[in-house]
N, C-alpha and C positions, 0 to 999 in steps of 0.2 A: 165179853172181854175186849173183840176188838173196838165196838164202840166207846167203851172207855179208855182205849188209846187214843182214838183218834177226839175224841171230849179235849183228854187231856193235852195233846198234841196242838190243839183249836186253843186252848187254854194259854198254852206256851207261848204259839203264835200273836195272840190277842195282847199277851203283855210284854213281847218285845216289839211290837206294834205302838203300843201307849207310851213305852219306853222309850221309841224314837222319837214321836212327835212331839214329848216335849222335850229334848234336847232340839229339835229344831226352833218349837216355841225360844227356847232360852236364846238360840242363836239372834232371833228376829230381834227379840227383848234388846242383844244388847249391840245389836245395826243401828236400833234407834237410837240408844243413849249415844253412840257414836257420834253417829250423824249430827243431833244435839250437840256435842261436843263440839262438833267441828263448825256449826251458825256462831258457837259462842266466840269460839277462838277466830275468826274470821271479823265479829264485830268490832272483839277488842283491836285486831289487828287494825282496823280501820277507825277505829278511836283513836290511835298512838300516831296512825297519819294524821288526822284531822287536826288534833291537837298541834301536832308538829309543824302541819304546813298555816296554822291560826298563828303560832307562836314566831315563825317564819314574815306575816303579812306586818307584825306589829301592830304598838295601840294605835290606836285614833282610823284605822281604816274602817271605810265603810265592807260592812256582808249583809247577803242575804239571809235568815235565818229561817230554816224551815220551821211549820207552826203548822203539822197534820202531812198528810201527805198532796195538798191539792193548791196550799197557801203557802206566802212566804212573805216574811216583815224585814223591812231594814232595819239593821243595827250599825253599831259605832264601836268595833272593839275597845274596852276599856285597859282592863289589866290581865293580858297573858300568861302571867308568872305564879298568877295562883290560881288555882286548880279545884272544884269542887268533885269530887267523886264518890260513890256510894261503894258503903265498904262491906253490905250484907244489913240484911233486915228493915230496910228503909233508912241503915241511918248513914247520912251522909258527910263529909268532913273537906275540908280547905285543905289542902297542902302546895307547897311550891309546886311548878311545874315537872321538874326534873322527876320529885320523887313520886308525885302521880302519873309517871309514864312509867315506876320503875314500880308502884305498888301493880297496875295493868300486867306489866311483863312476868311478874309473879304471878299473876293468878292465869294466865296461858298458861306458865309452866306446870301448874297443879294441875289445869285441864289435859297437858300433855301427858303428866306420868300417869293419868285416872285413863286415856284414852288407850293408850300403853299397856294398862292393865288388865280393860276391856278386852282390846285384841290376844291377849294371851291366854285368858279365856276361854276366848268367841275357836281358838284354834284349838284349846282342849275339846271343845266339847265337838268340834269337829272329827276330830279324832276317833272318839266316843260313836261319833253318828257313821263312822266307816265301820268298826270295829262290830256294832250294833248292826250294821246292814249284811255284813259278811256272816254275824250269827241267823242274821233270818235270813239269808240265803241257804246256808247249810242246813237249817232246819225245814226251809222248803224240799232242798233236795233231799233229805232224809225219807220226808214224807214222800214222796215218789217212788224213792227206792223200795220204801215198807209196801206201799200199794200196789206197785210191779211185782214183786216178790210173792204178795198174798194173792193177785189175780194169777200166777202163776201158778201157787195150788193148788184156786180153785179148778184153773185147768187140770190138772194133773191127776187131784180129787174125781173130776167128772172122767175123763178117759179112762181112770182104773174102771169106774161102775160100768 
């Protein structure tokens, strides 16, 4: 009898165990997409400068244009005002300038509310992993108390004999 409490108690143990580590897994899961989020939102933002301060320089200057990370070619700014940018899938499209800094700022914003969403998440399931720690604590101390209790018995057991 008592080995199939304590079977079962191992049992319990075992699967609020399982149960926490992947609420942790989930938490890592969504650190990365985070993080991810946050390189994207970071290049756009430095595309809308780049942009800005090209559009700023006017045509006909000379740039350097990087070509890999170790080369760089001179160019001749042509026309600033329009814009090629990629709008998903590989397919790309011209627009004025303005409004390819404004389709950019859009799509931060989508990455903001998704990021937003994440974290609200990432803090339920936080929640979940205290709530889940405080059950396997109680159930640790449980088992102690069961085990104190029954060596007490067994003492009591042997001093009657």
């Amino acid at each position: 009898m008592l080995k199939k409490l304590l079977k079962k108690d191992d049992r319990k143990m075992a699967e609020l165990n399982r149960e926490l580590r992947s609420y942790i897994a989930q938490i890592e899961a969504l650190r990365v997409e985070i993080a991810n989020i946050d390189v994207l939102v970071s290049e756009y933002r430095t595309t809308i400068t780049t942009l800005k301060n090209l559009k700023g320089l006017g045509a006909g200057k000379e740039i350097l244009l990087p070509v890999g990370r170790i080369a760089q070619a001179g160019a001749k700014l042509e026309d600033v005002n329009k814009i090629v940018i990629n709008i998903g899938s590989g397919i790309s499209v011209e627009l004025p300038f303005d409004e390819a800094v404004q389709q950019i700022e859009k799509e931060i914003t989508v990455l903001l509310v998704l990021r937003e969403a994440l974290e609200k998440a990432m803090v339920k399931l936080y929640a979940k992993v205290e709530e889940l720690t405080e059950r396997i604590r109680e159930h640790g101390h449980s088992e102690v108390s069961q085990d104190t209790g029954e060596e007490n018995e067994s003492k009591e057991e042997g001093e009657e004999k």
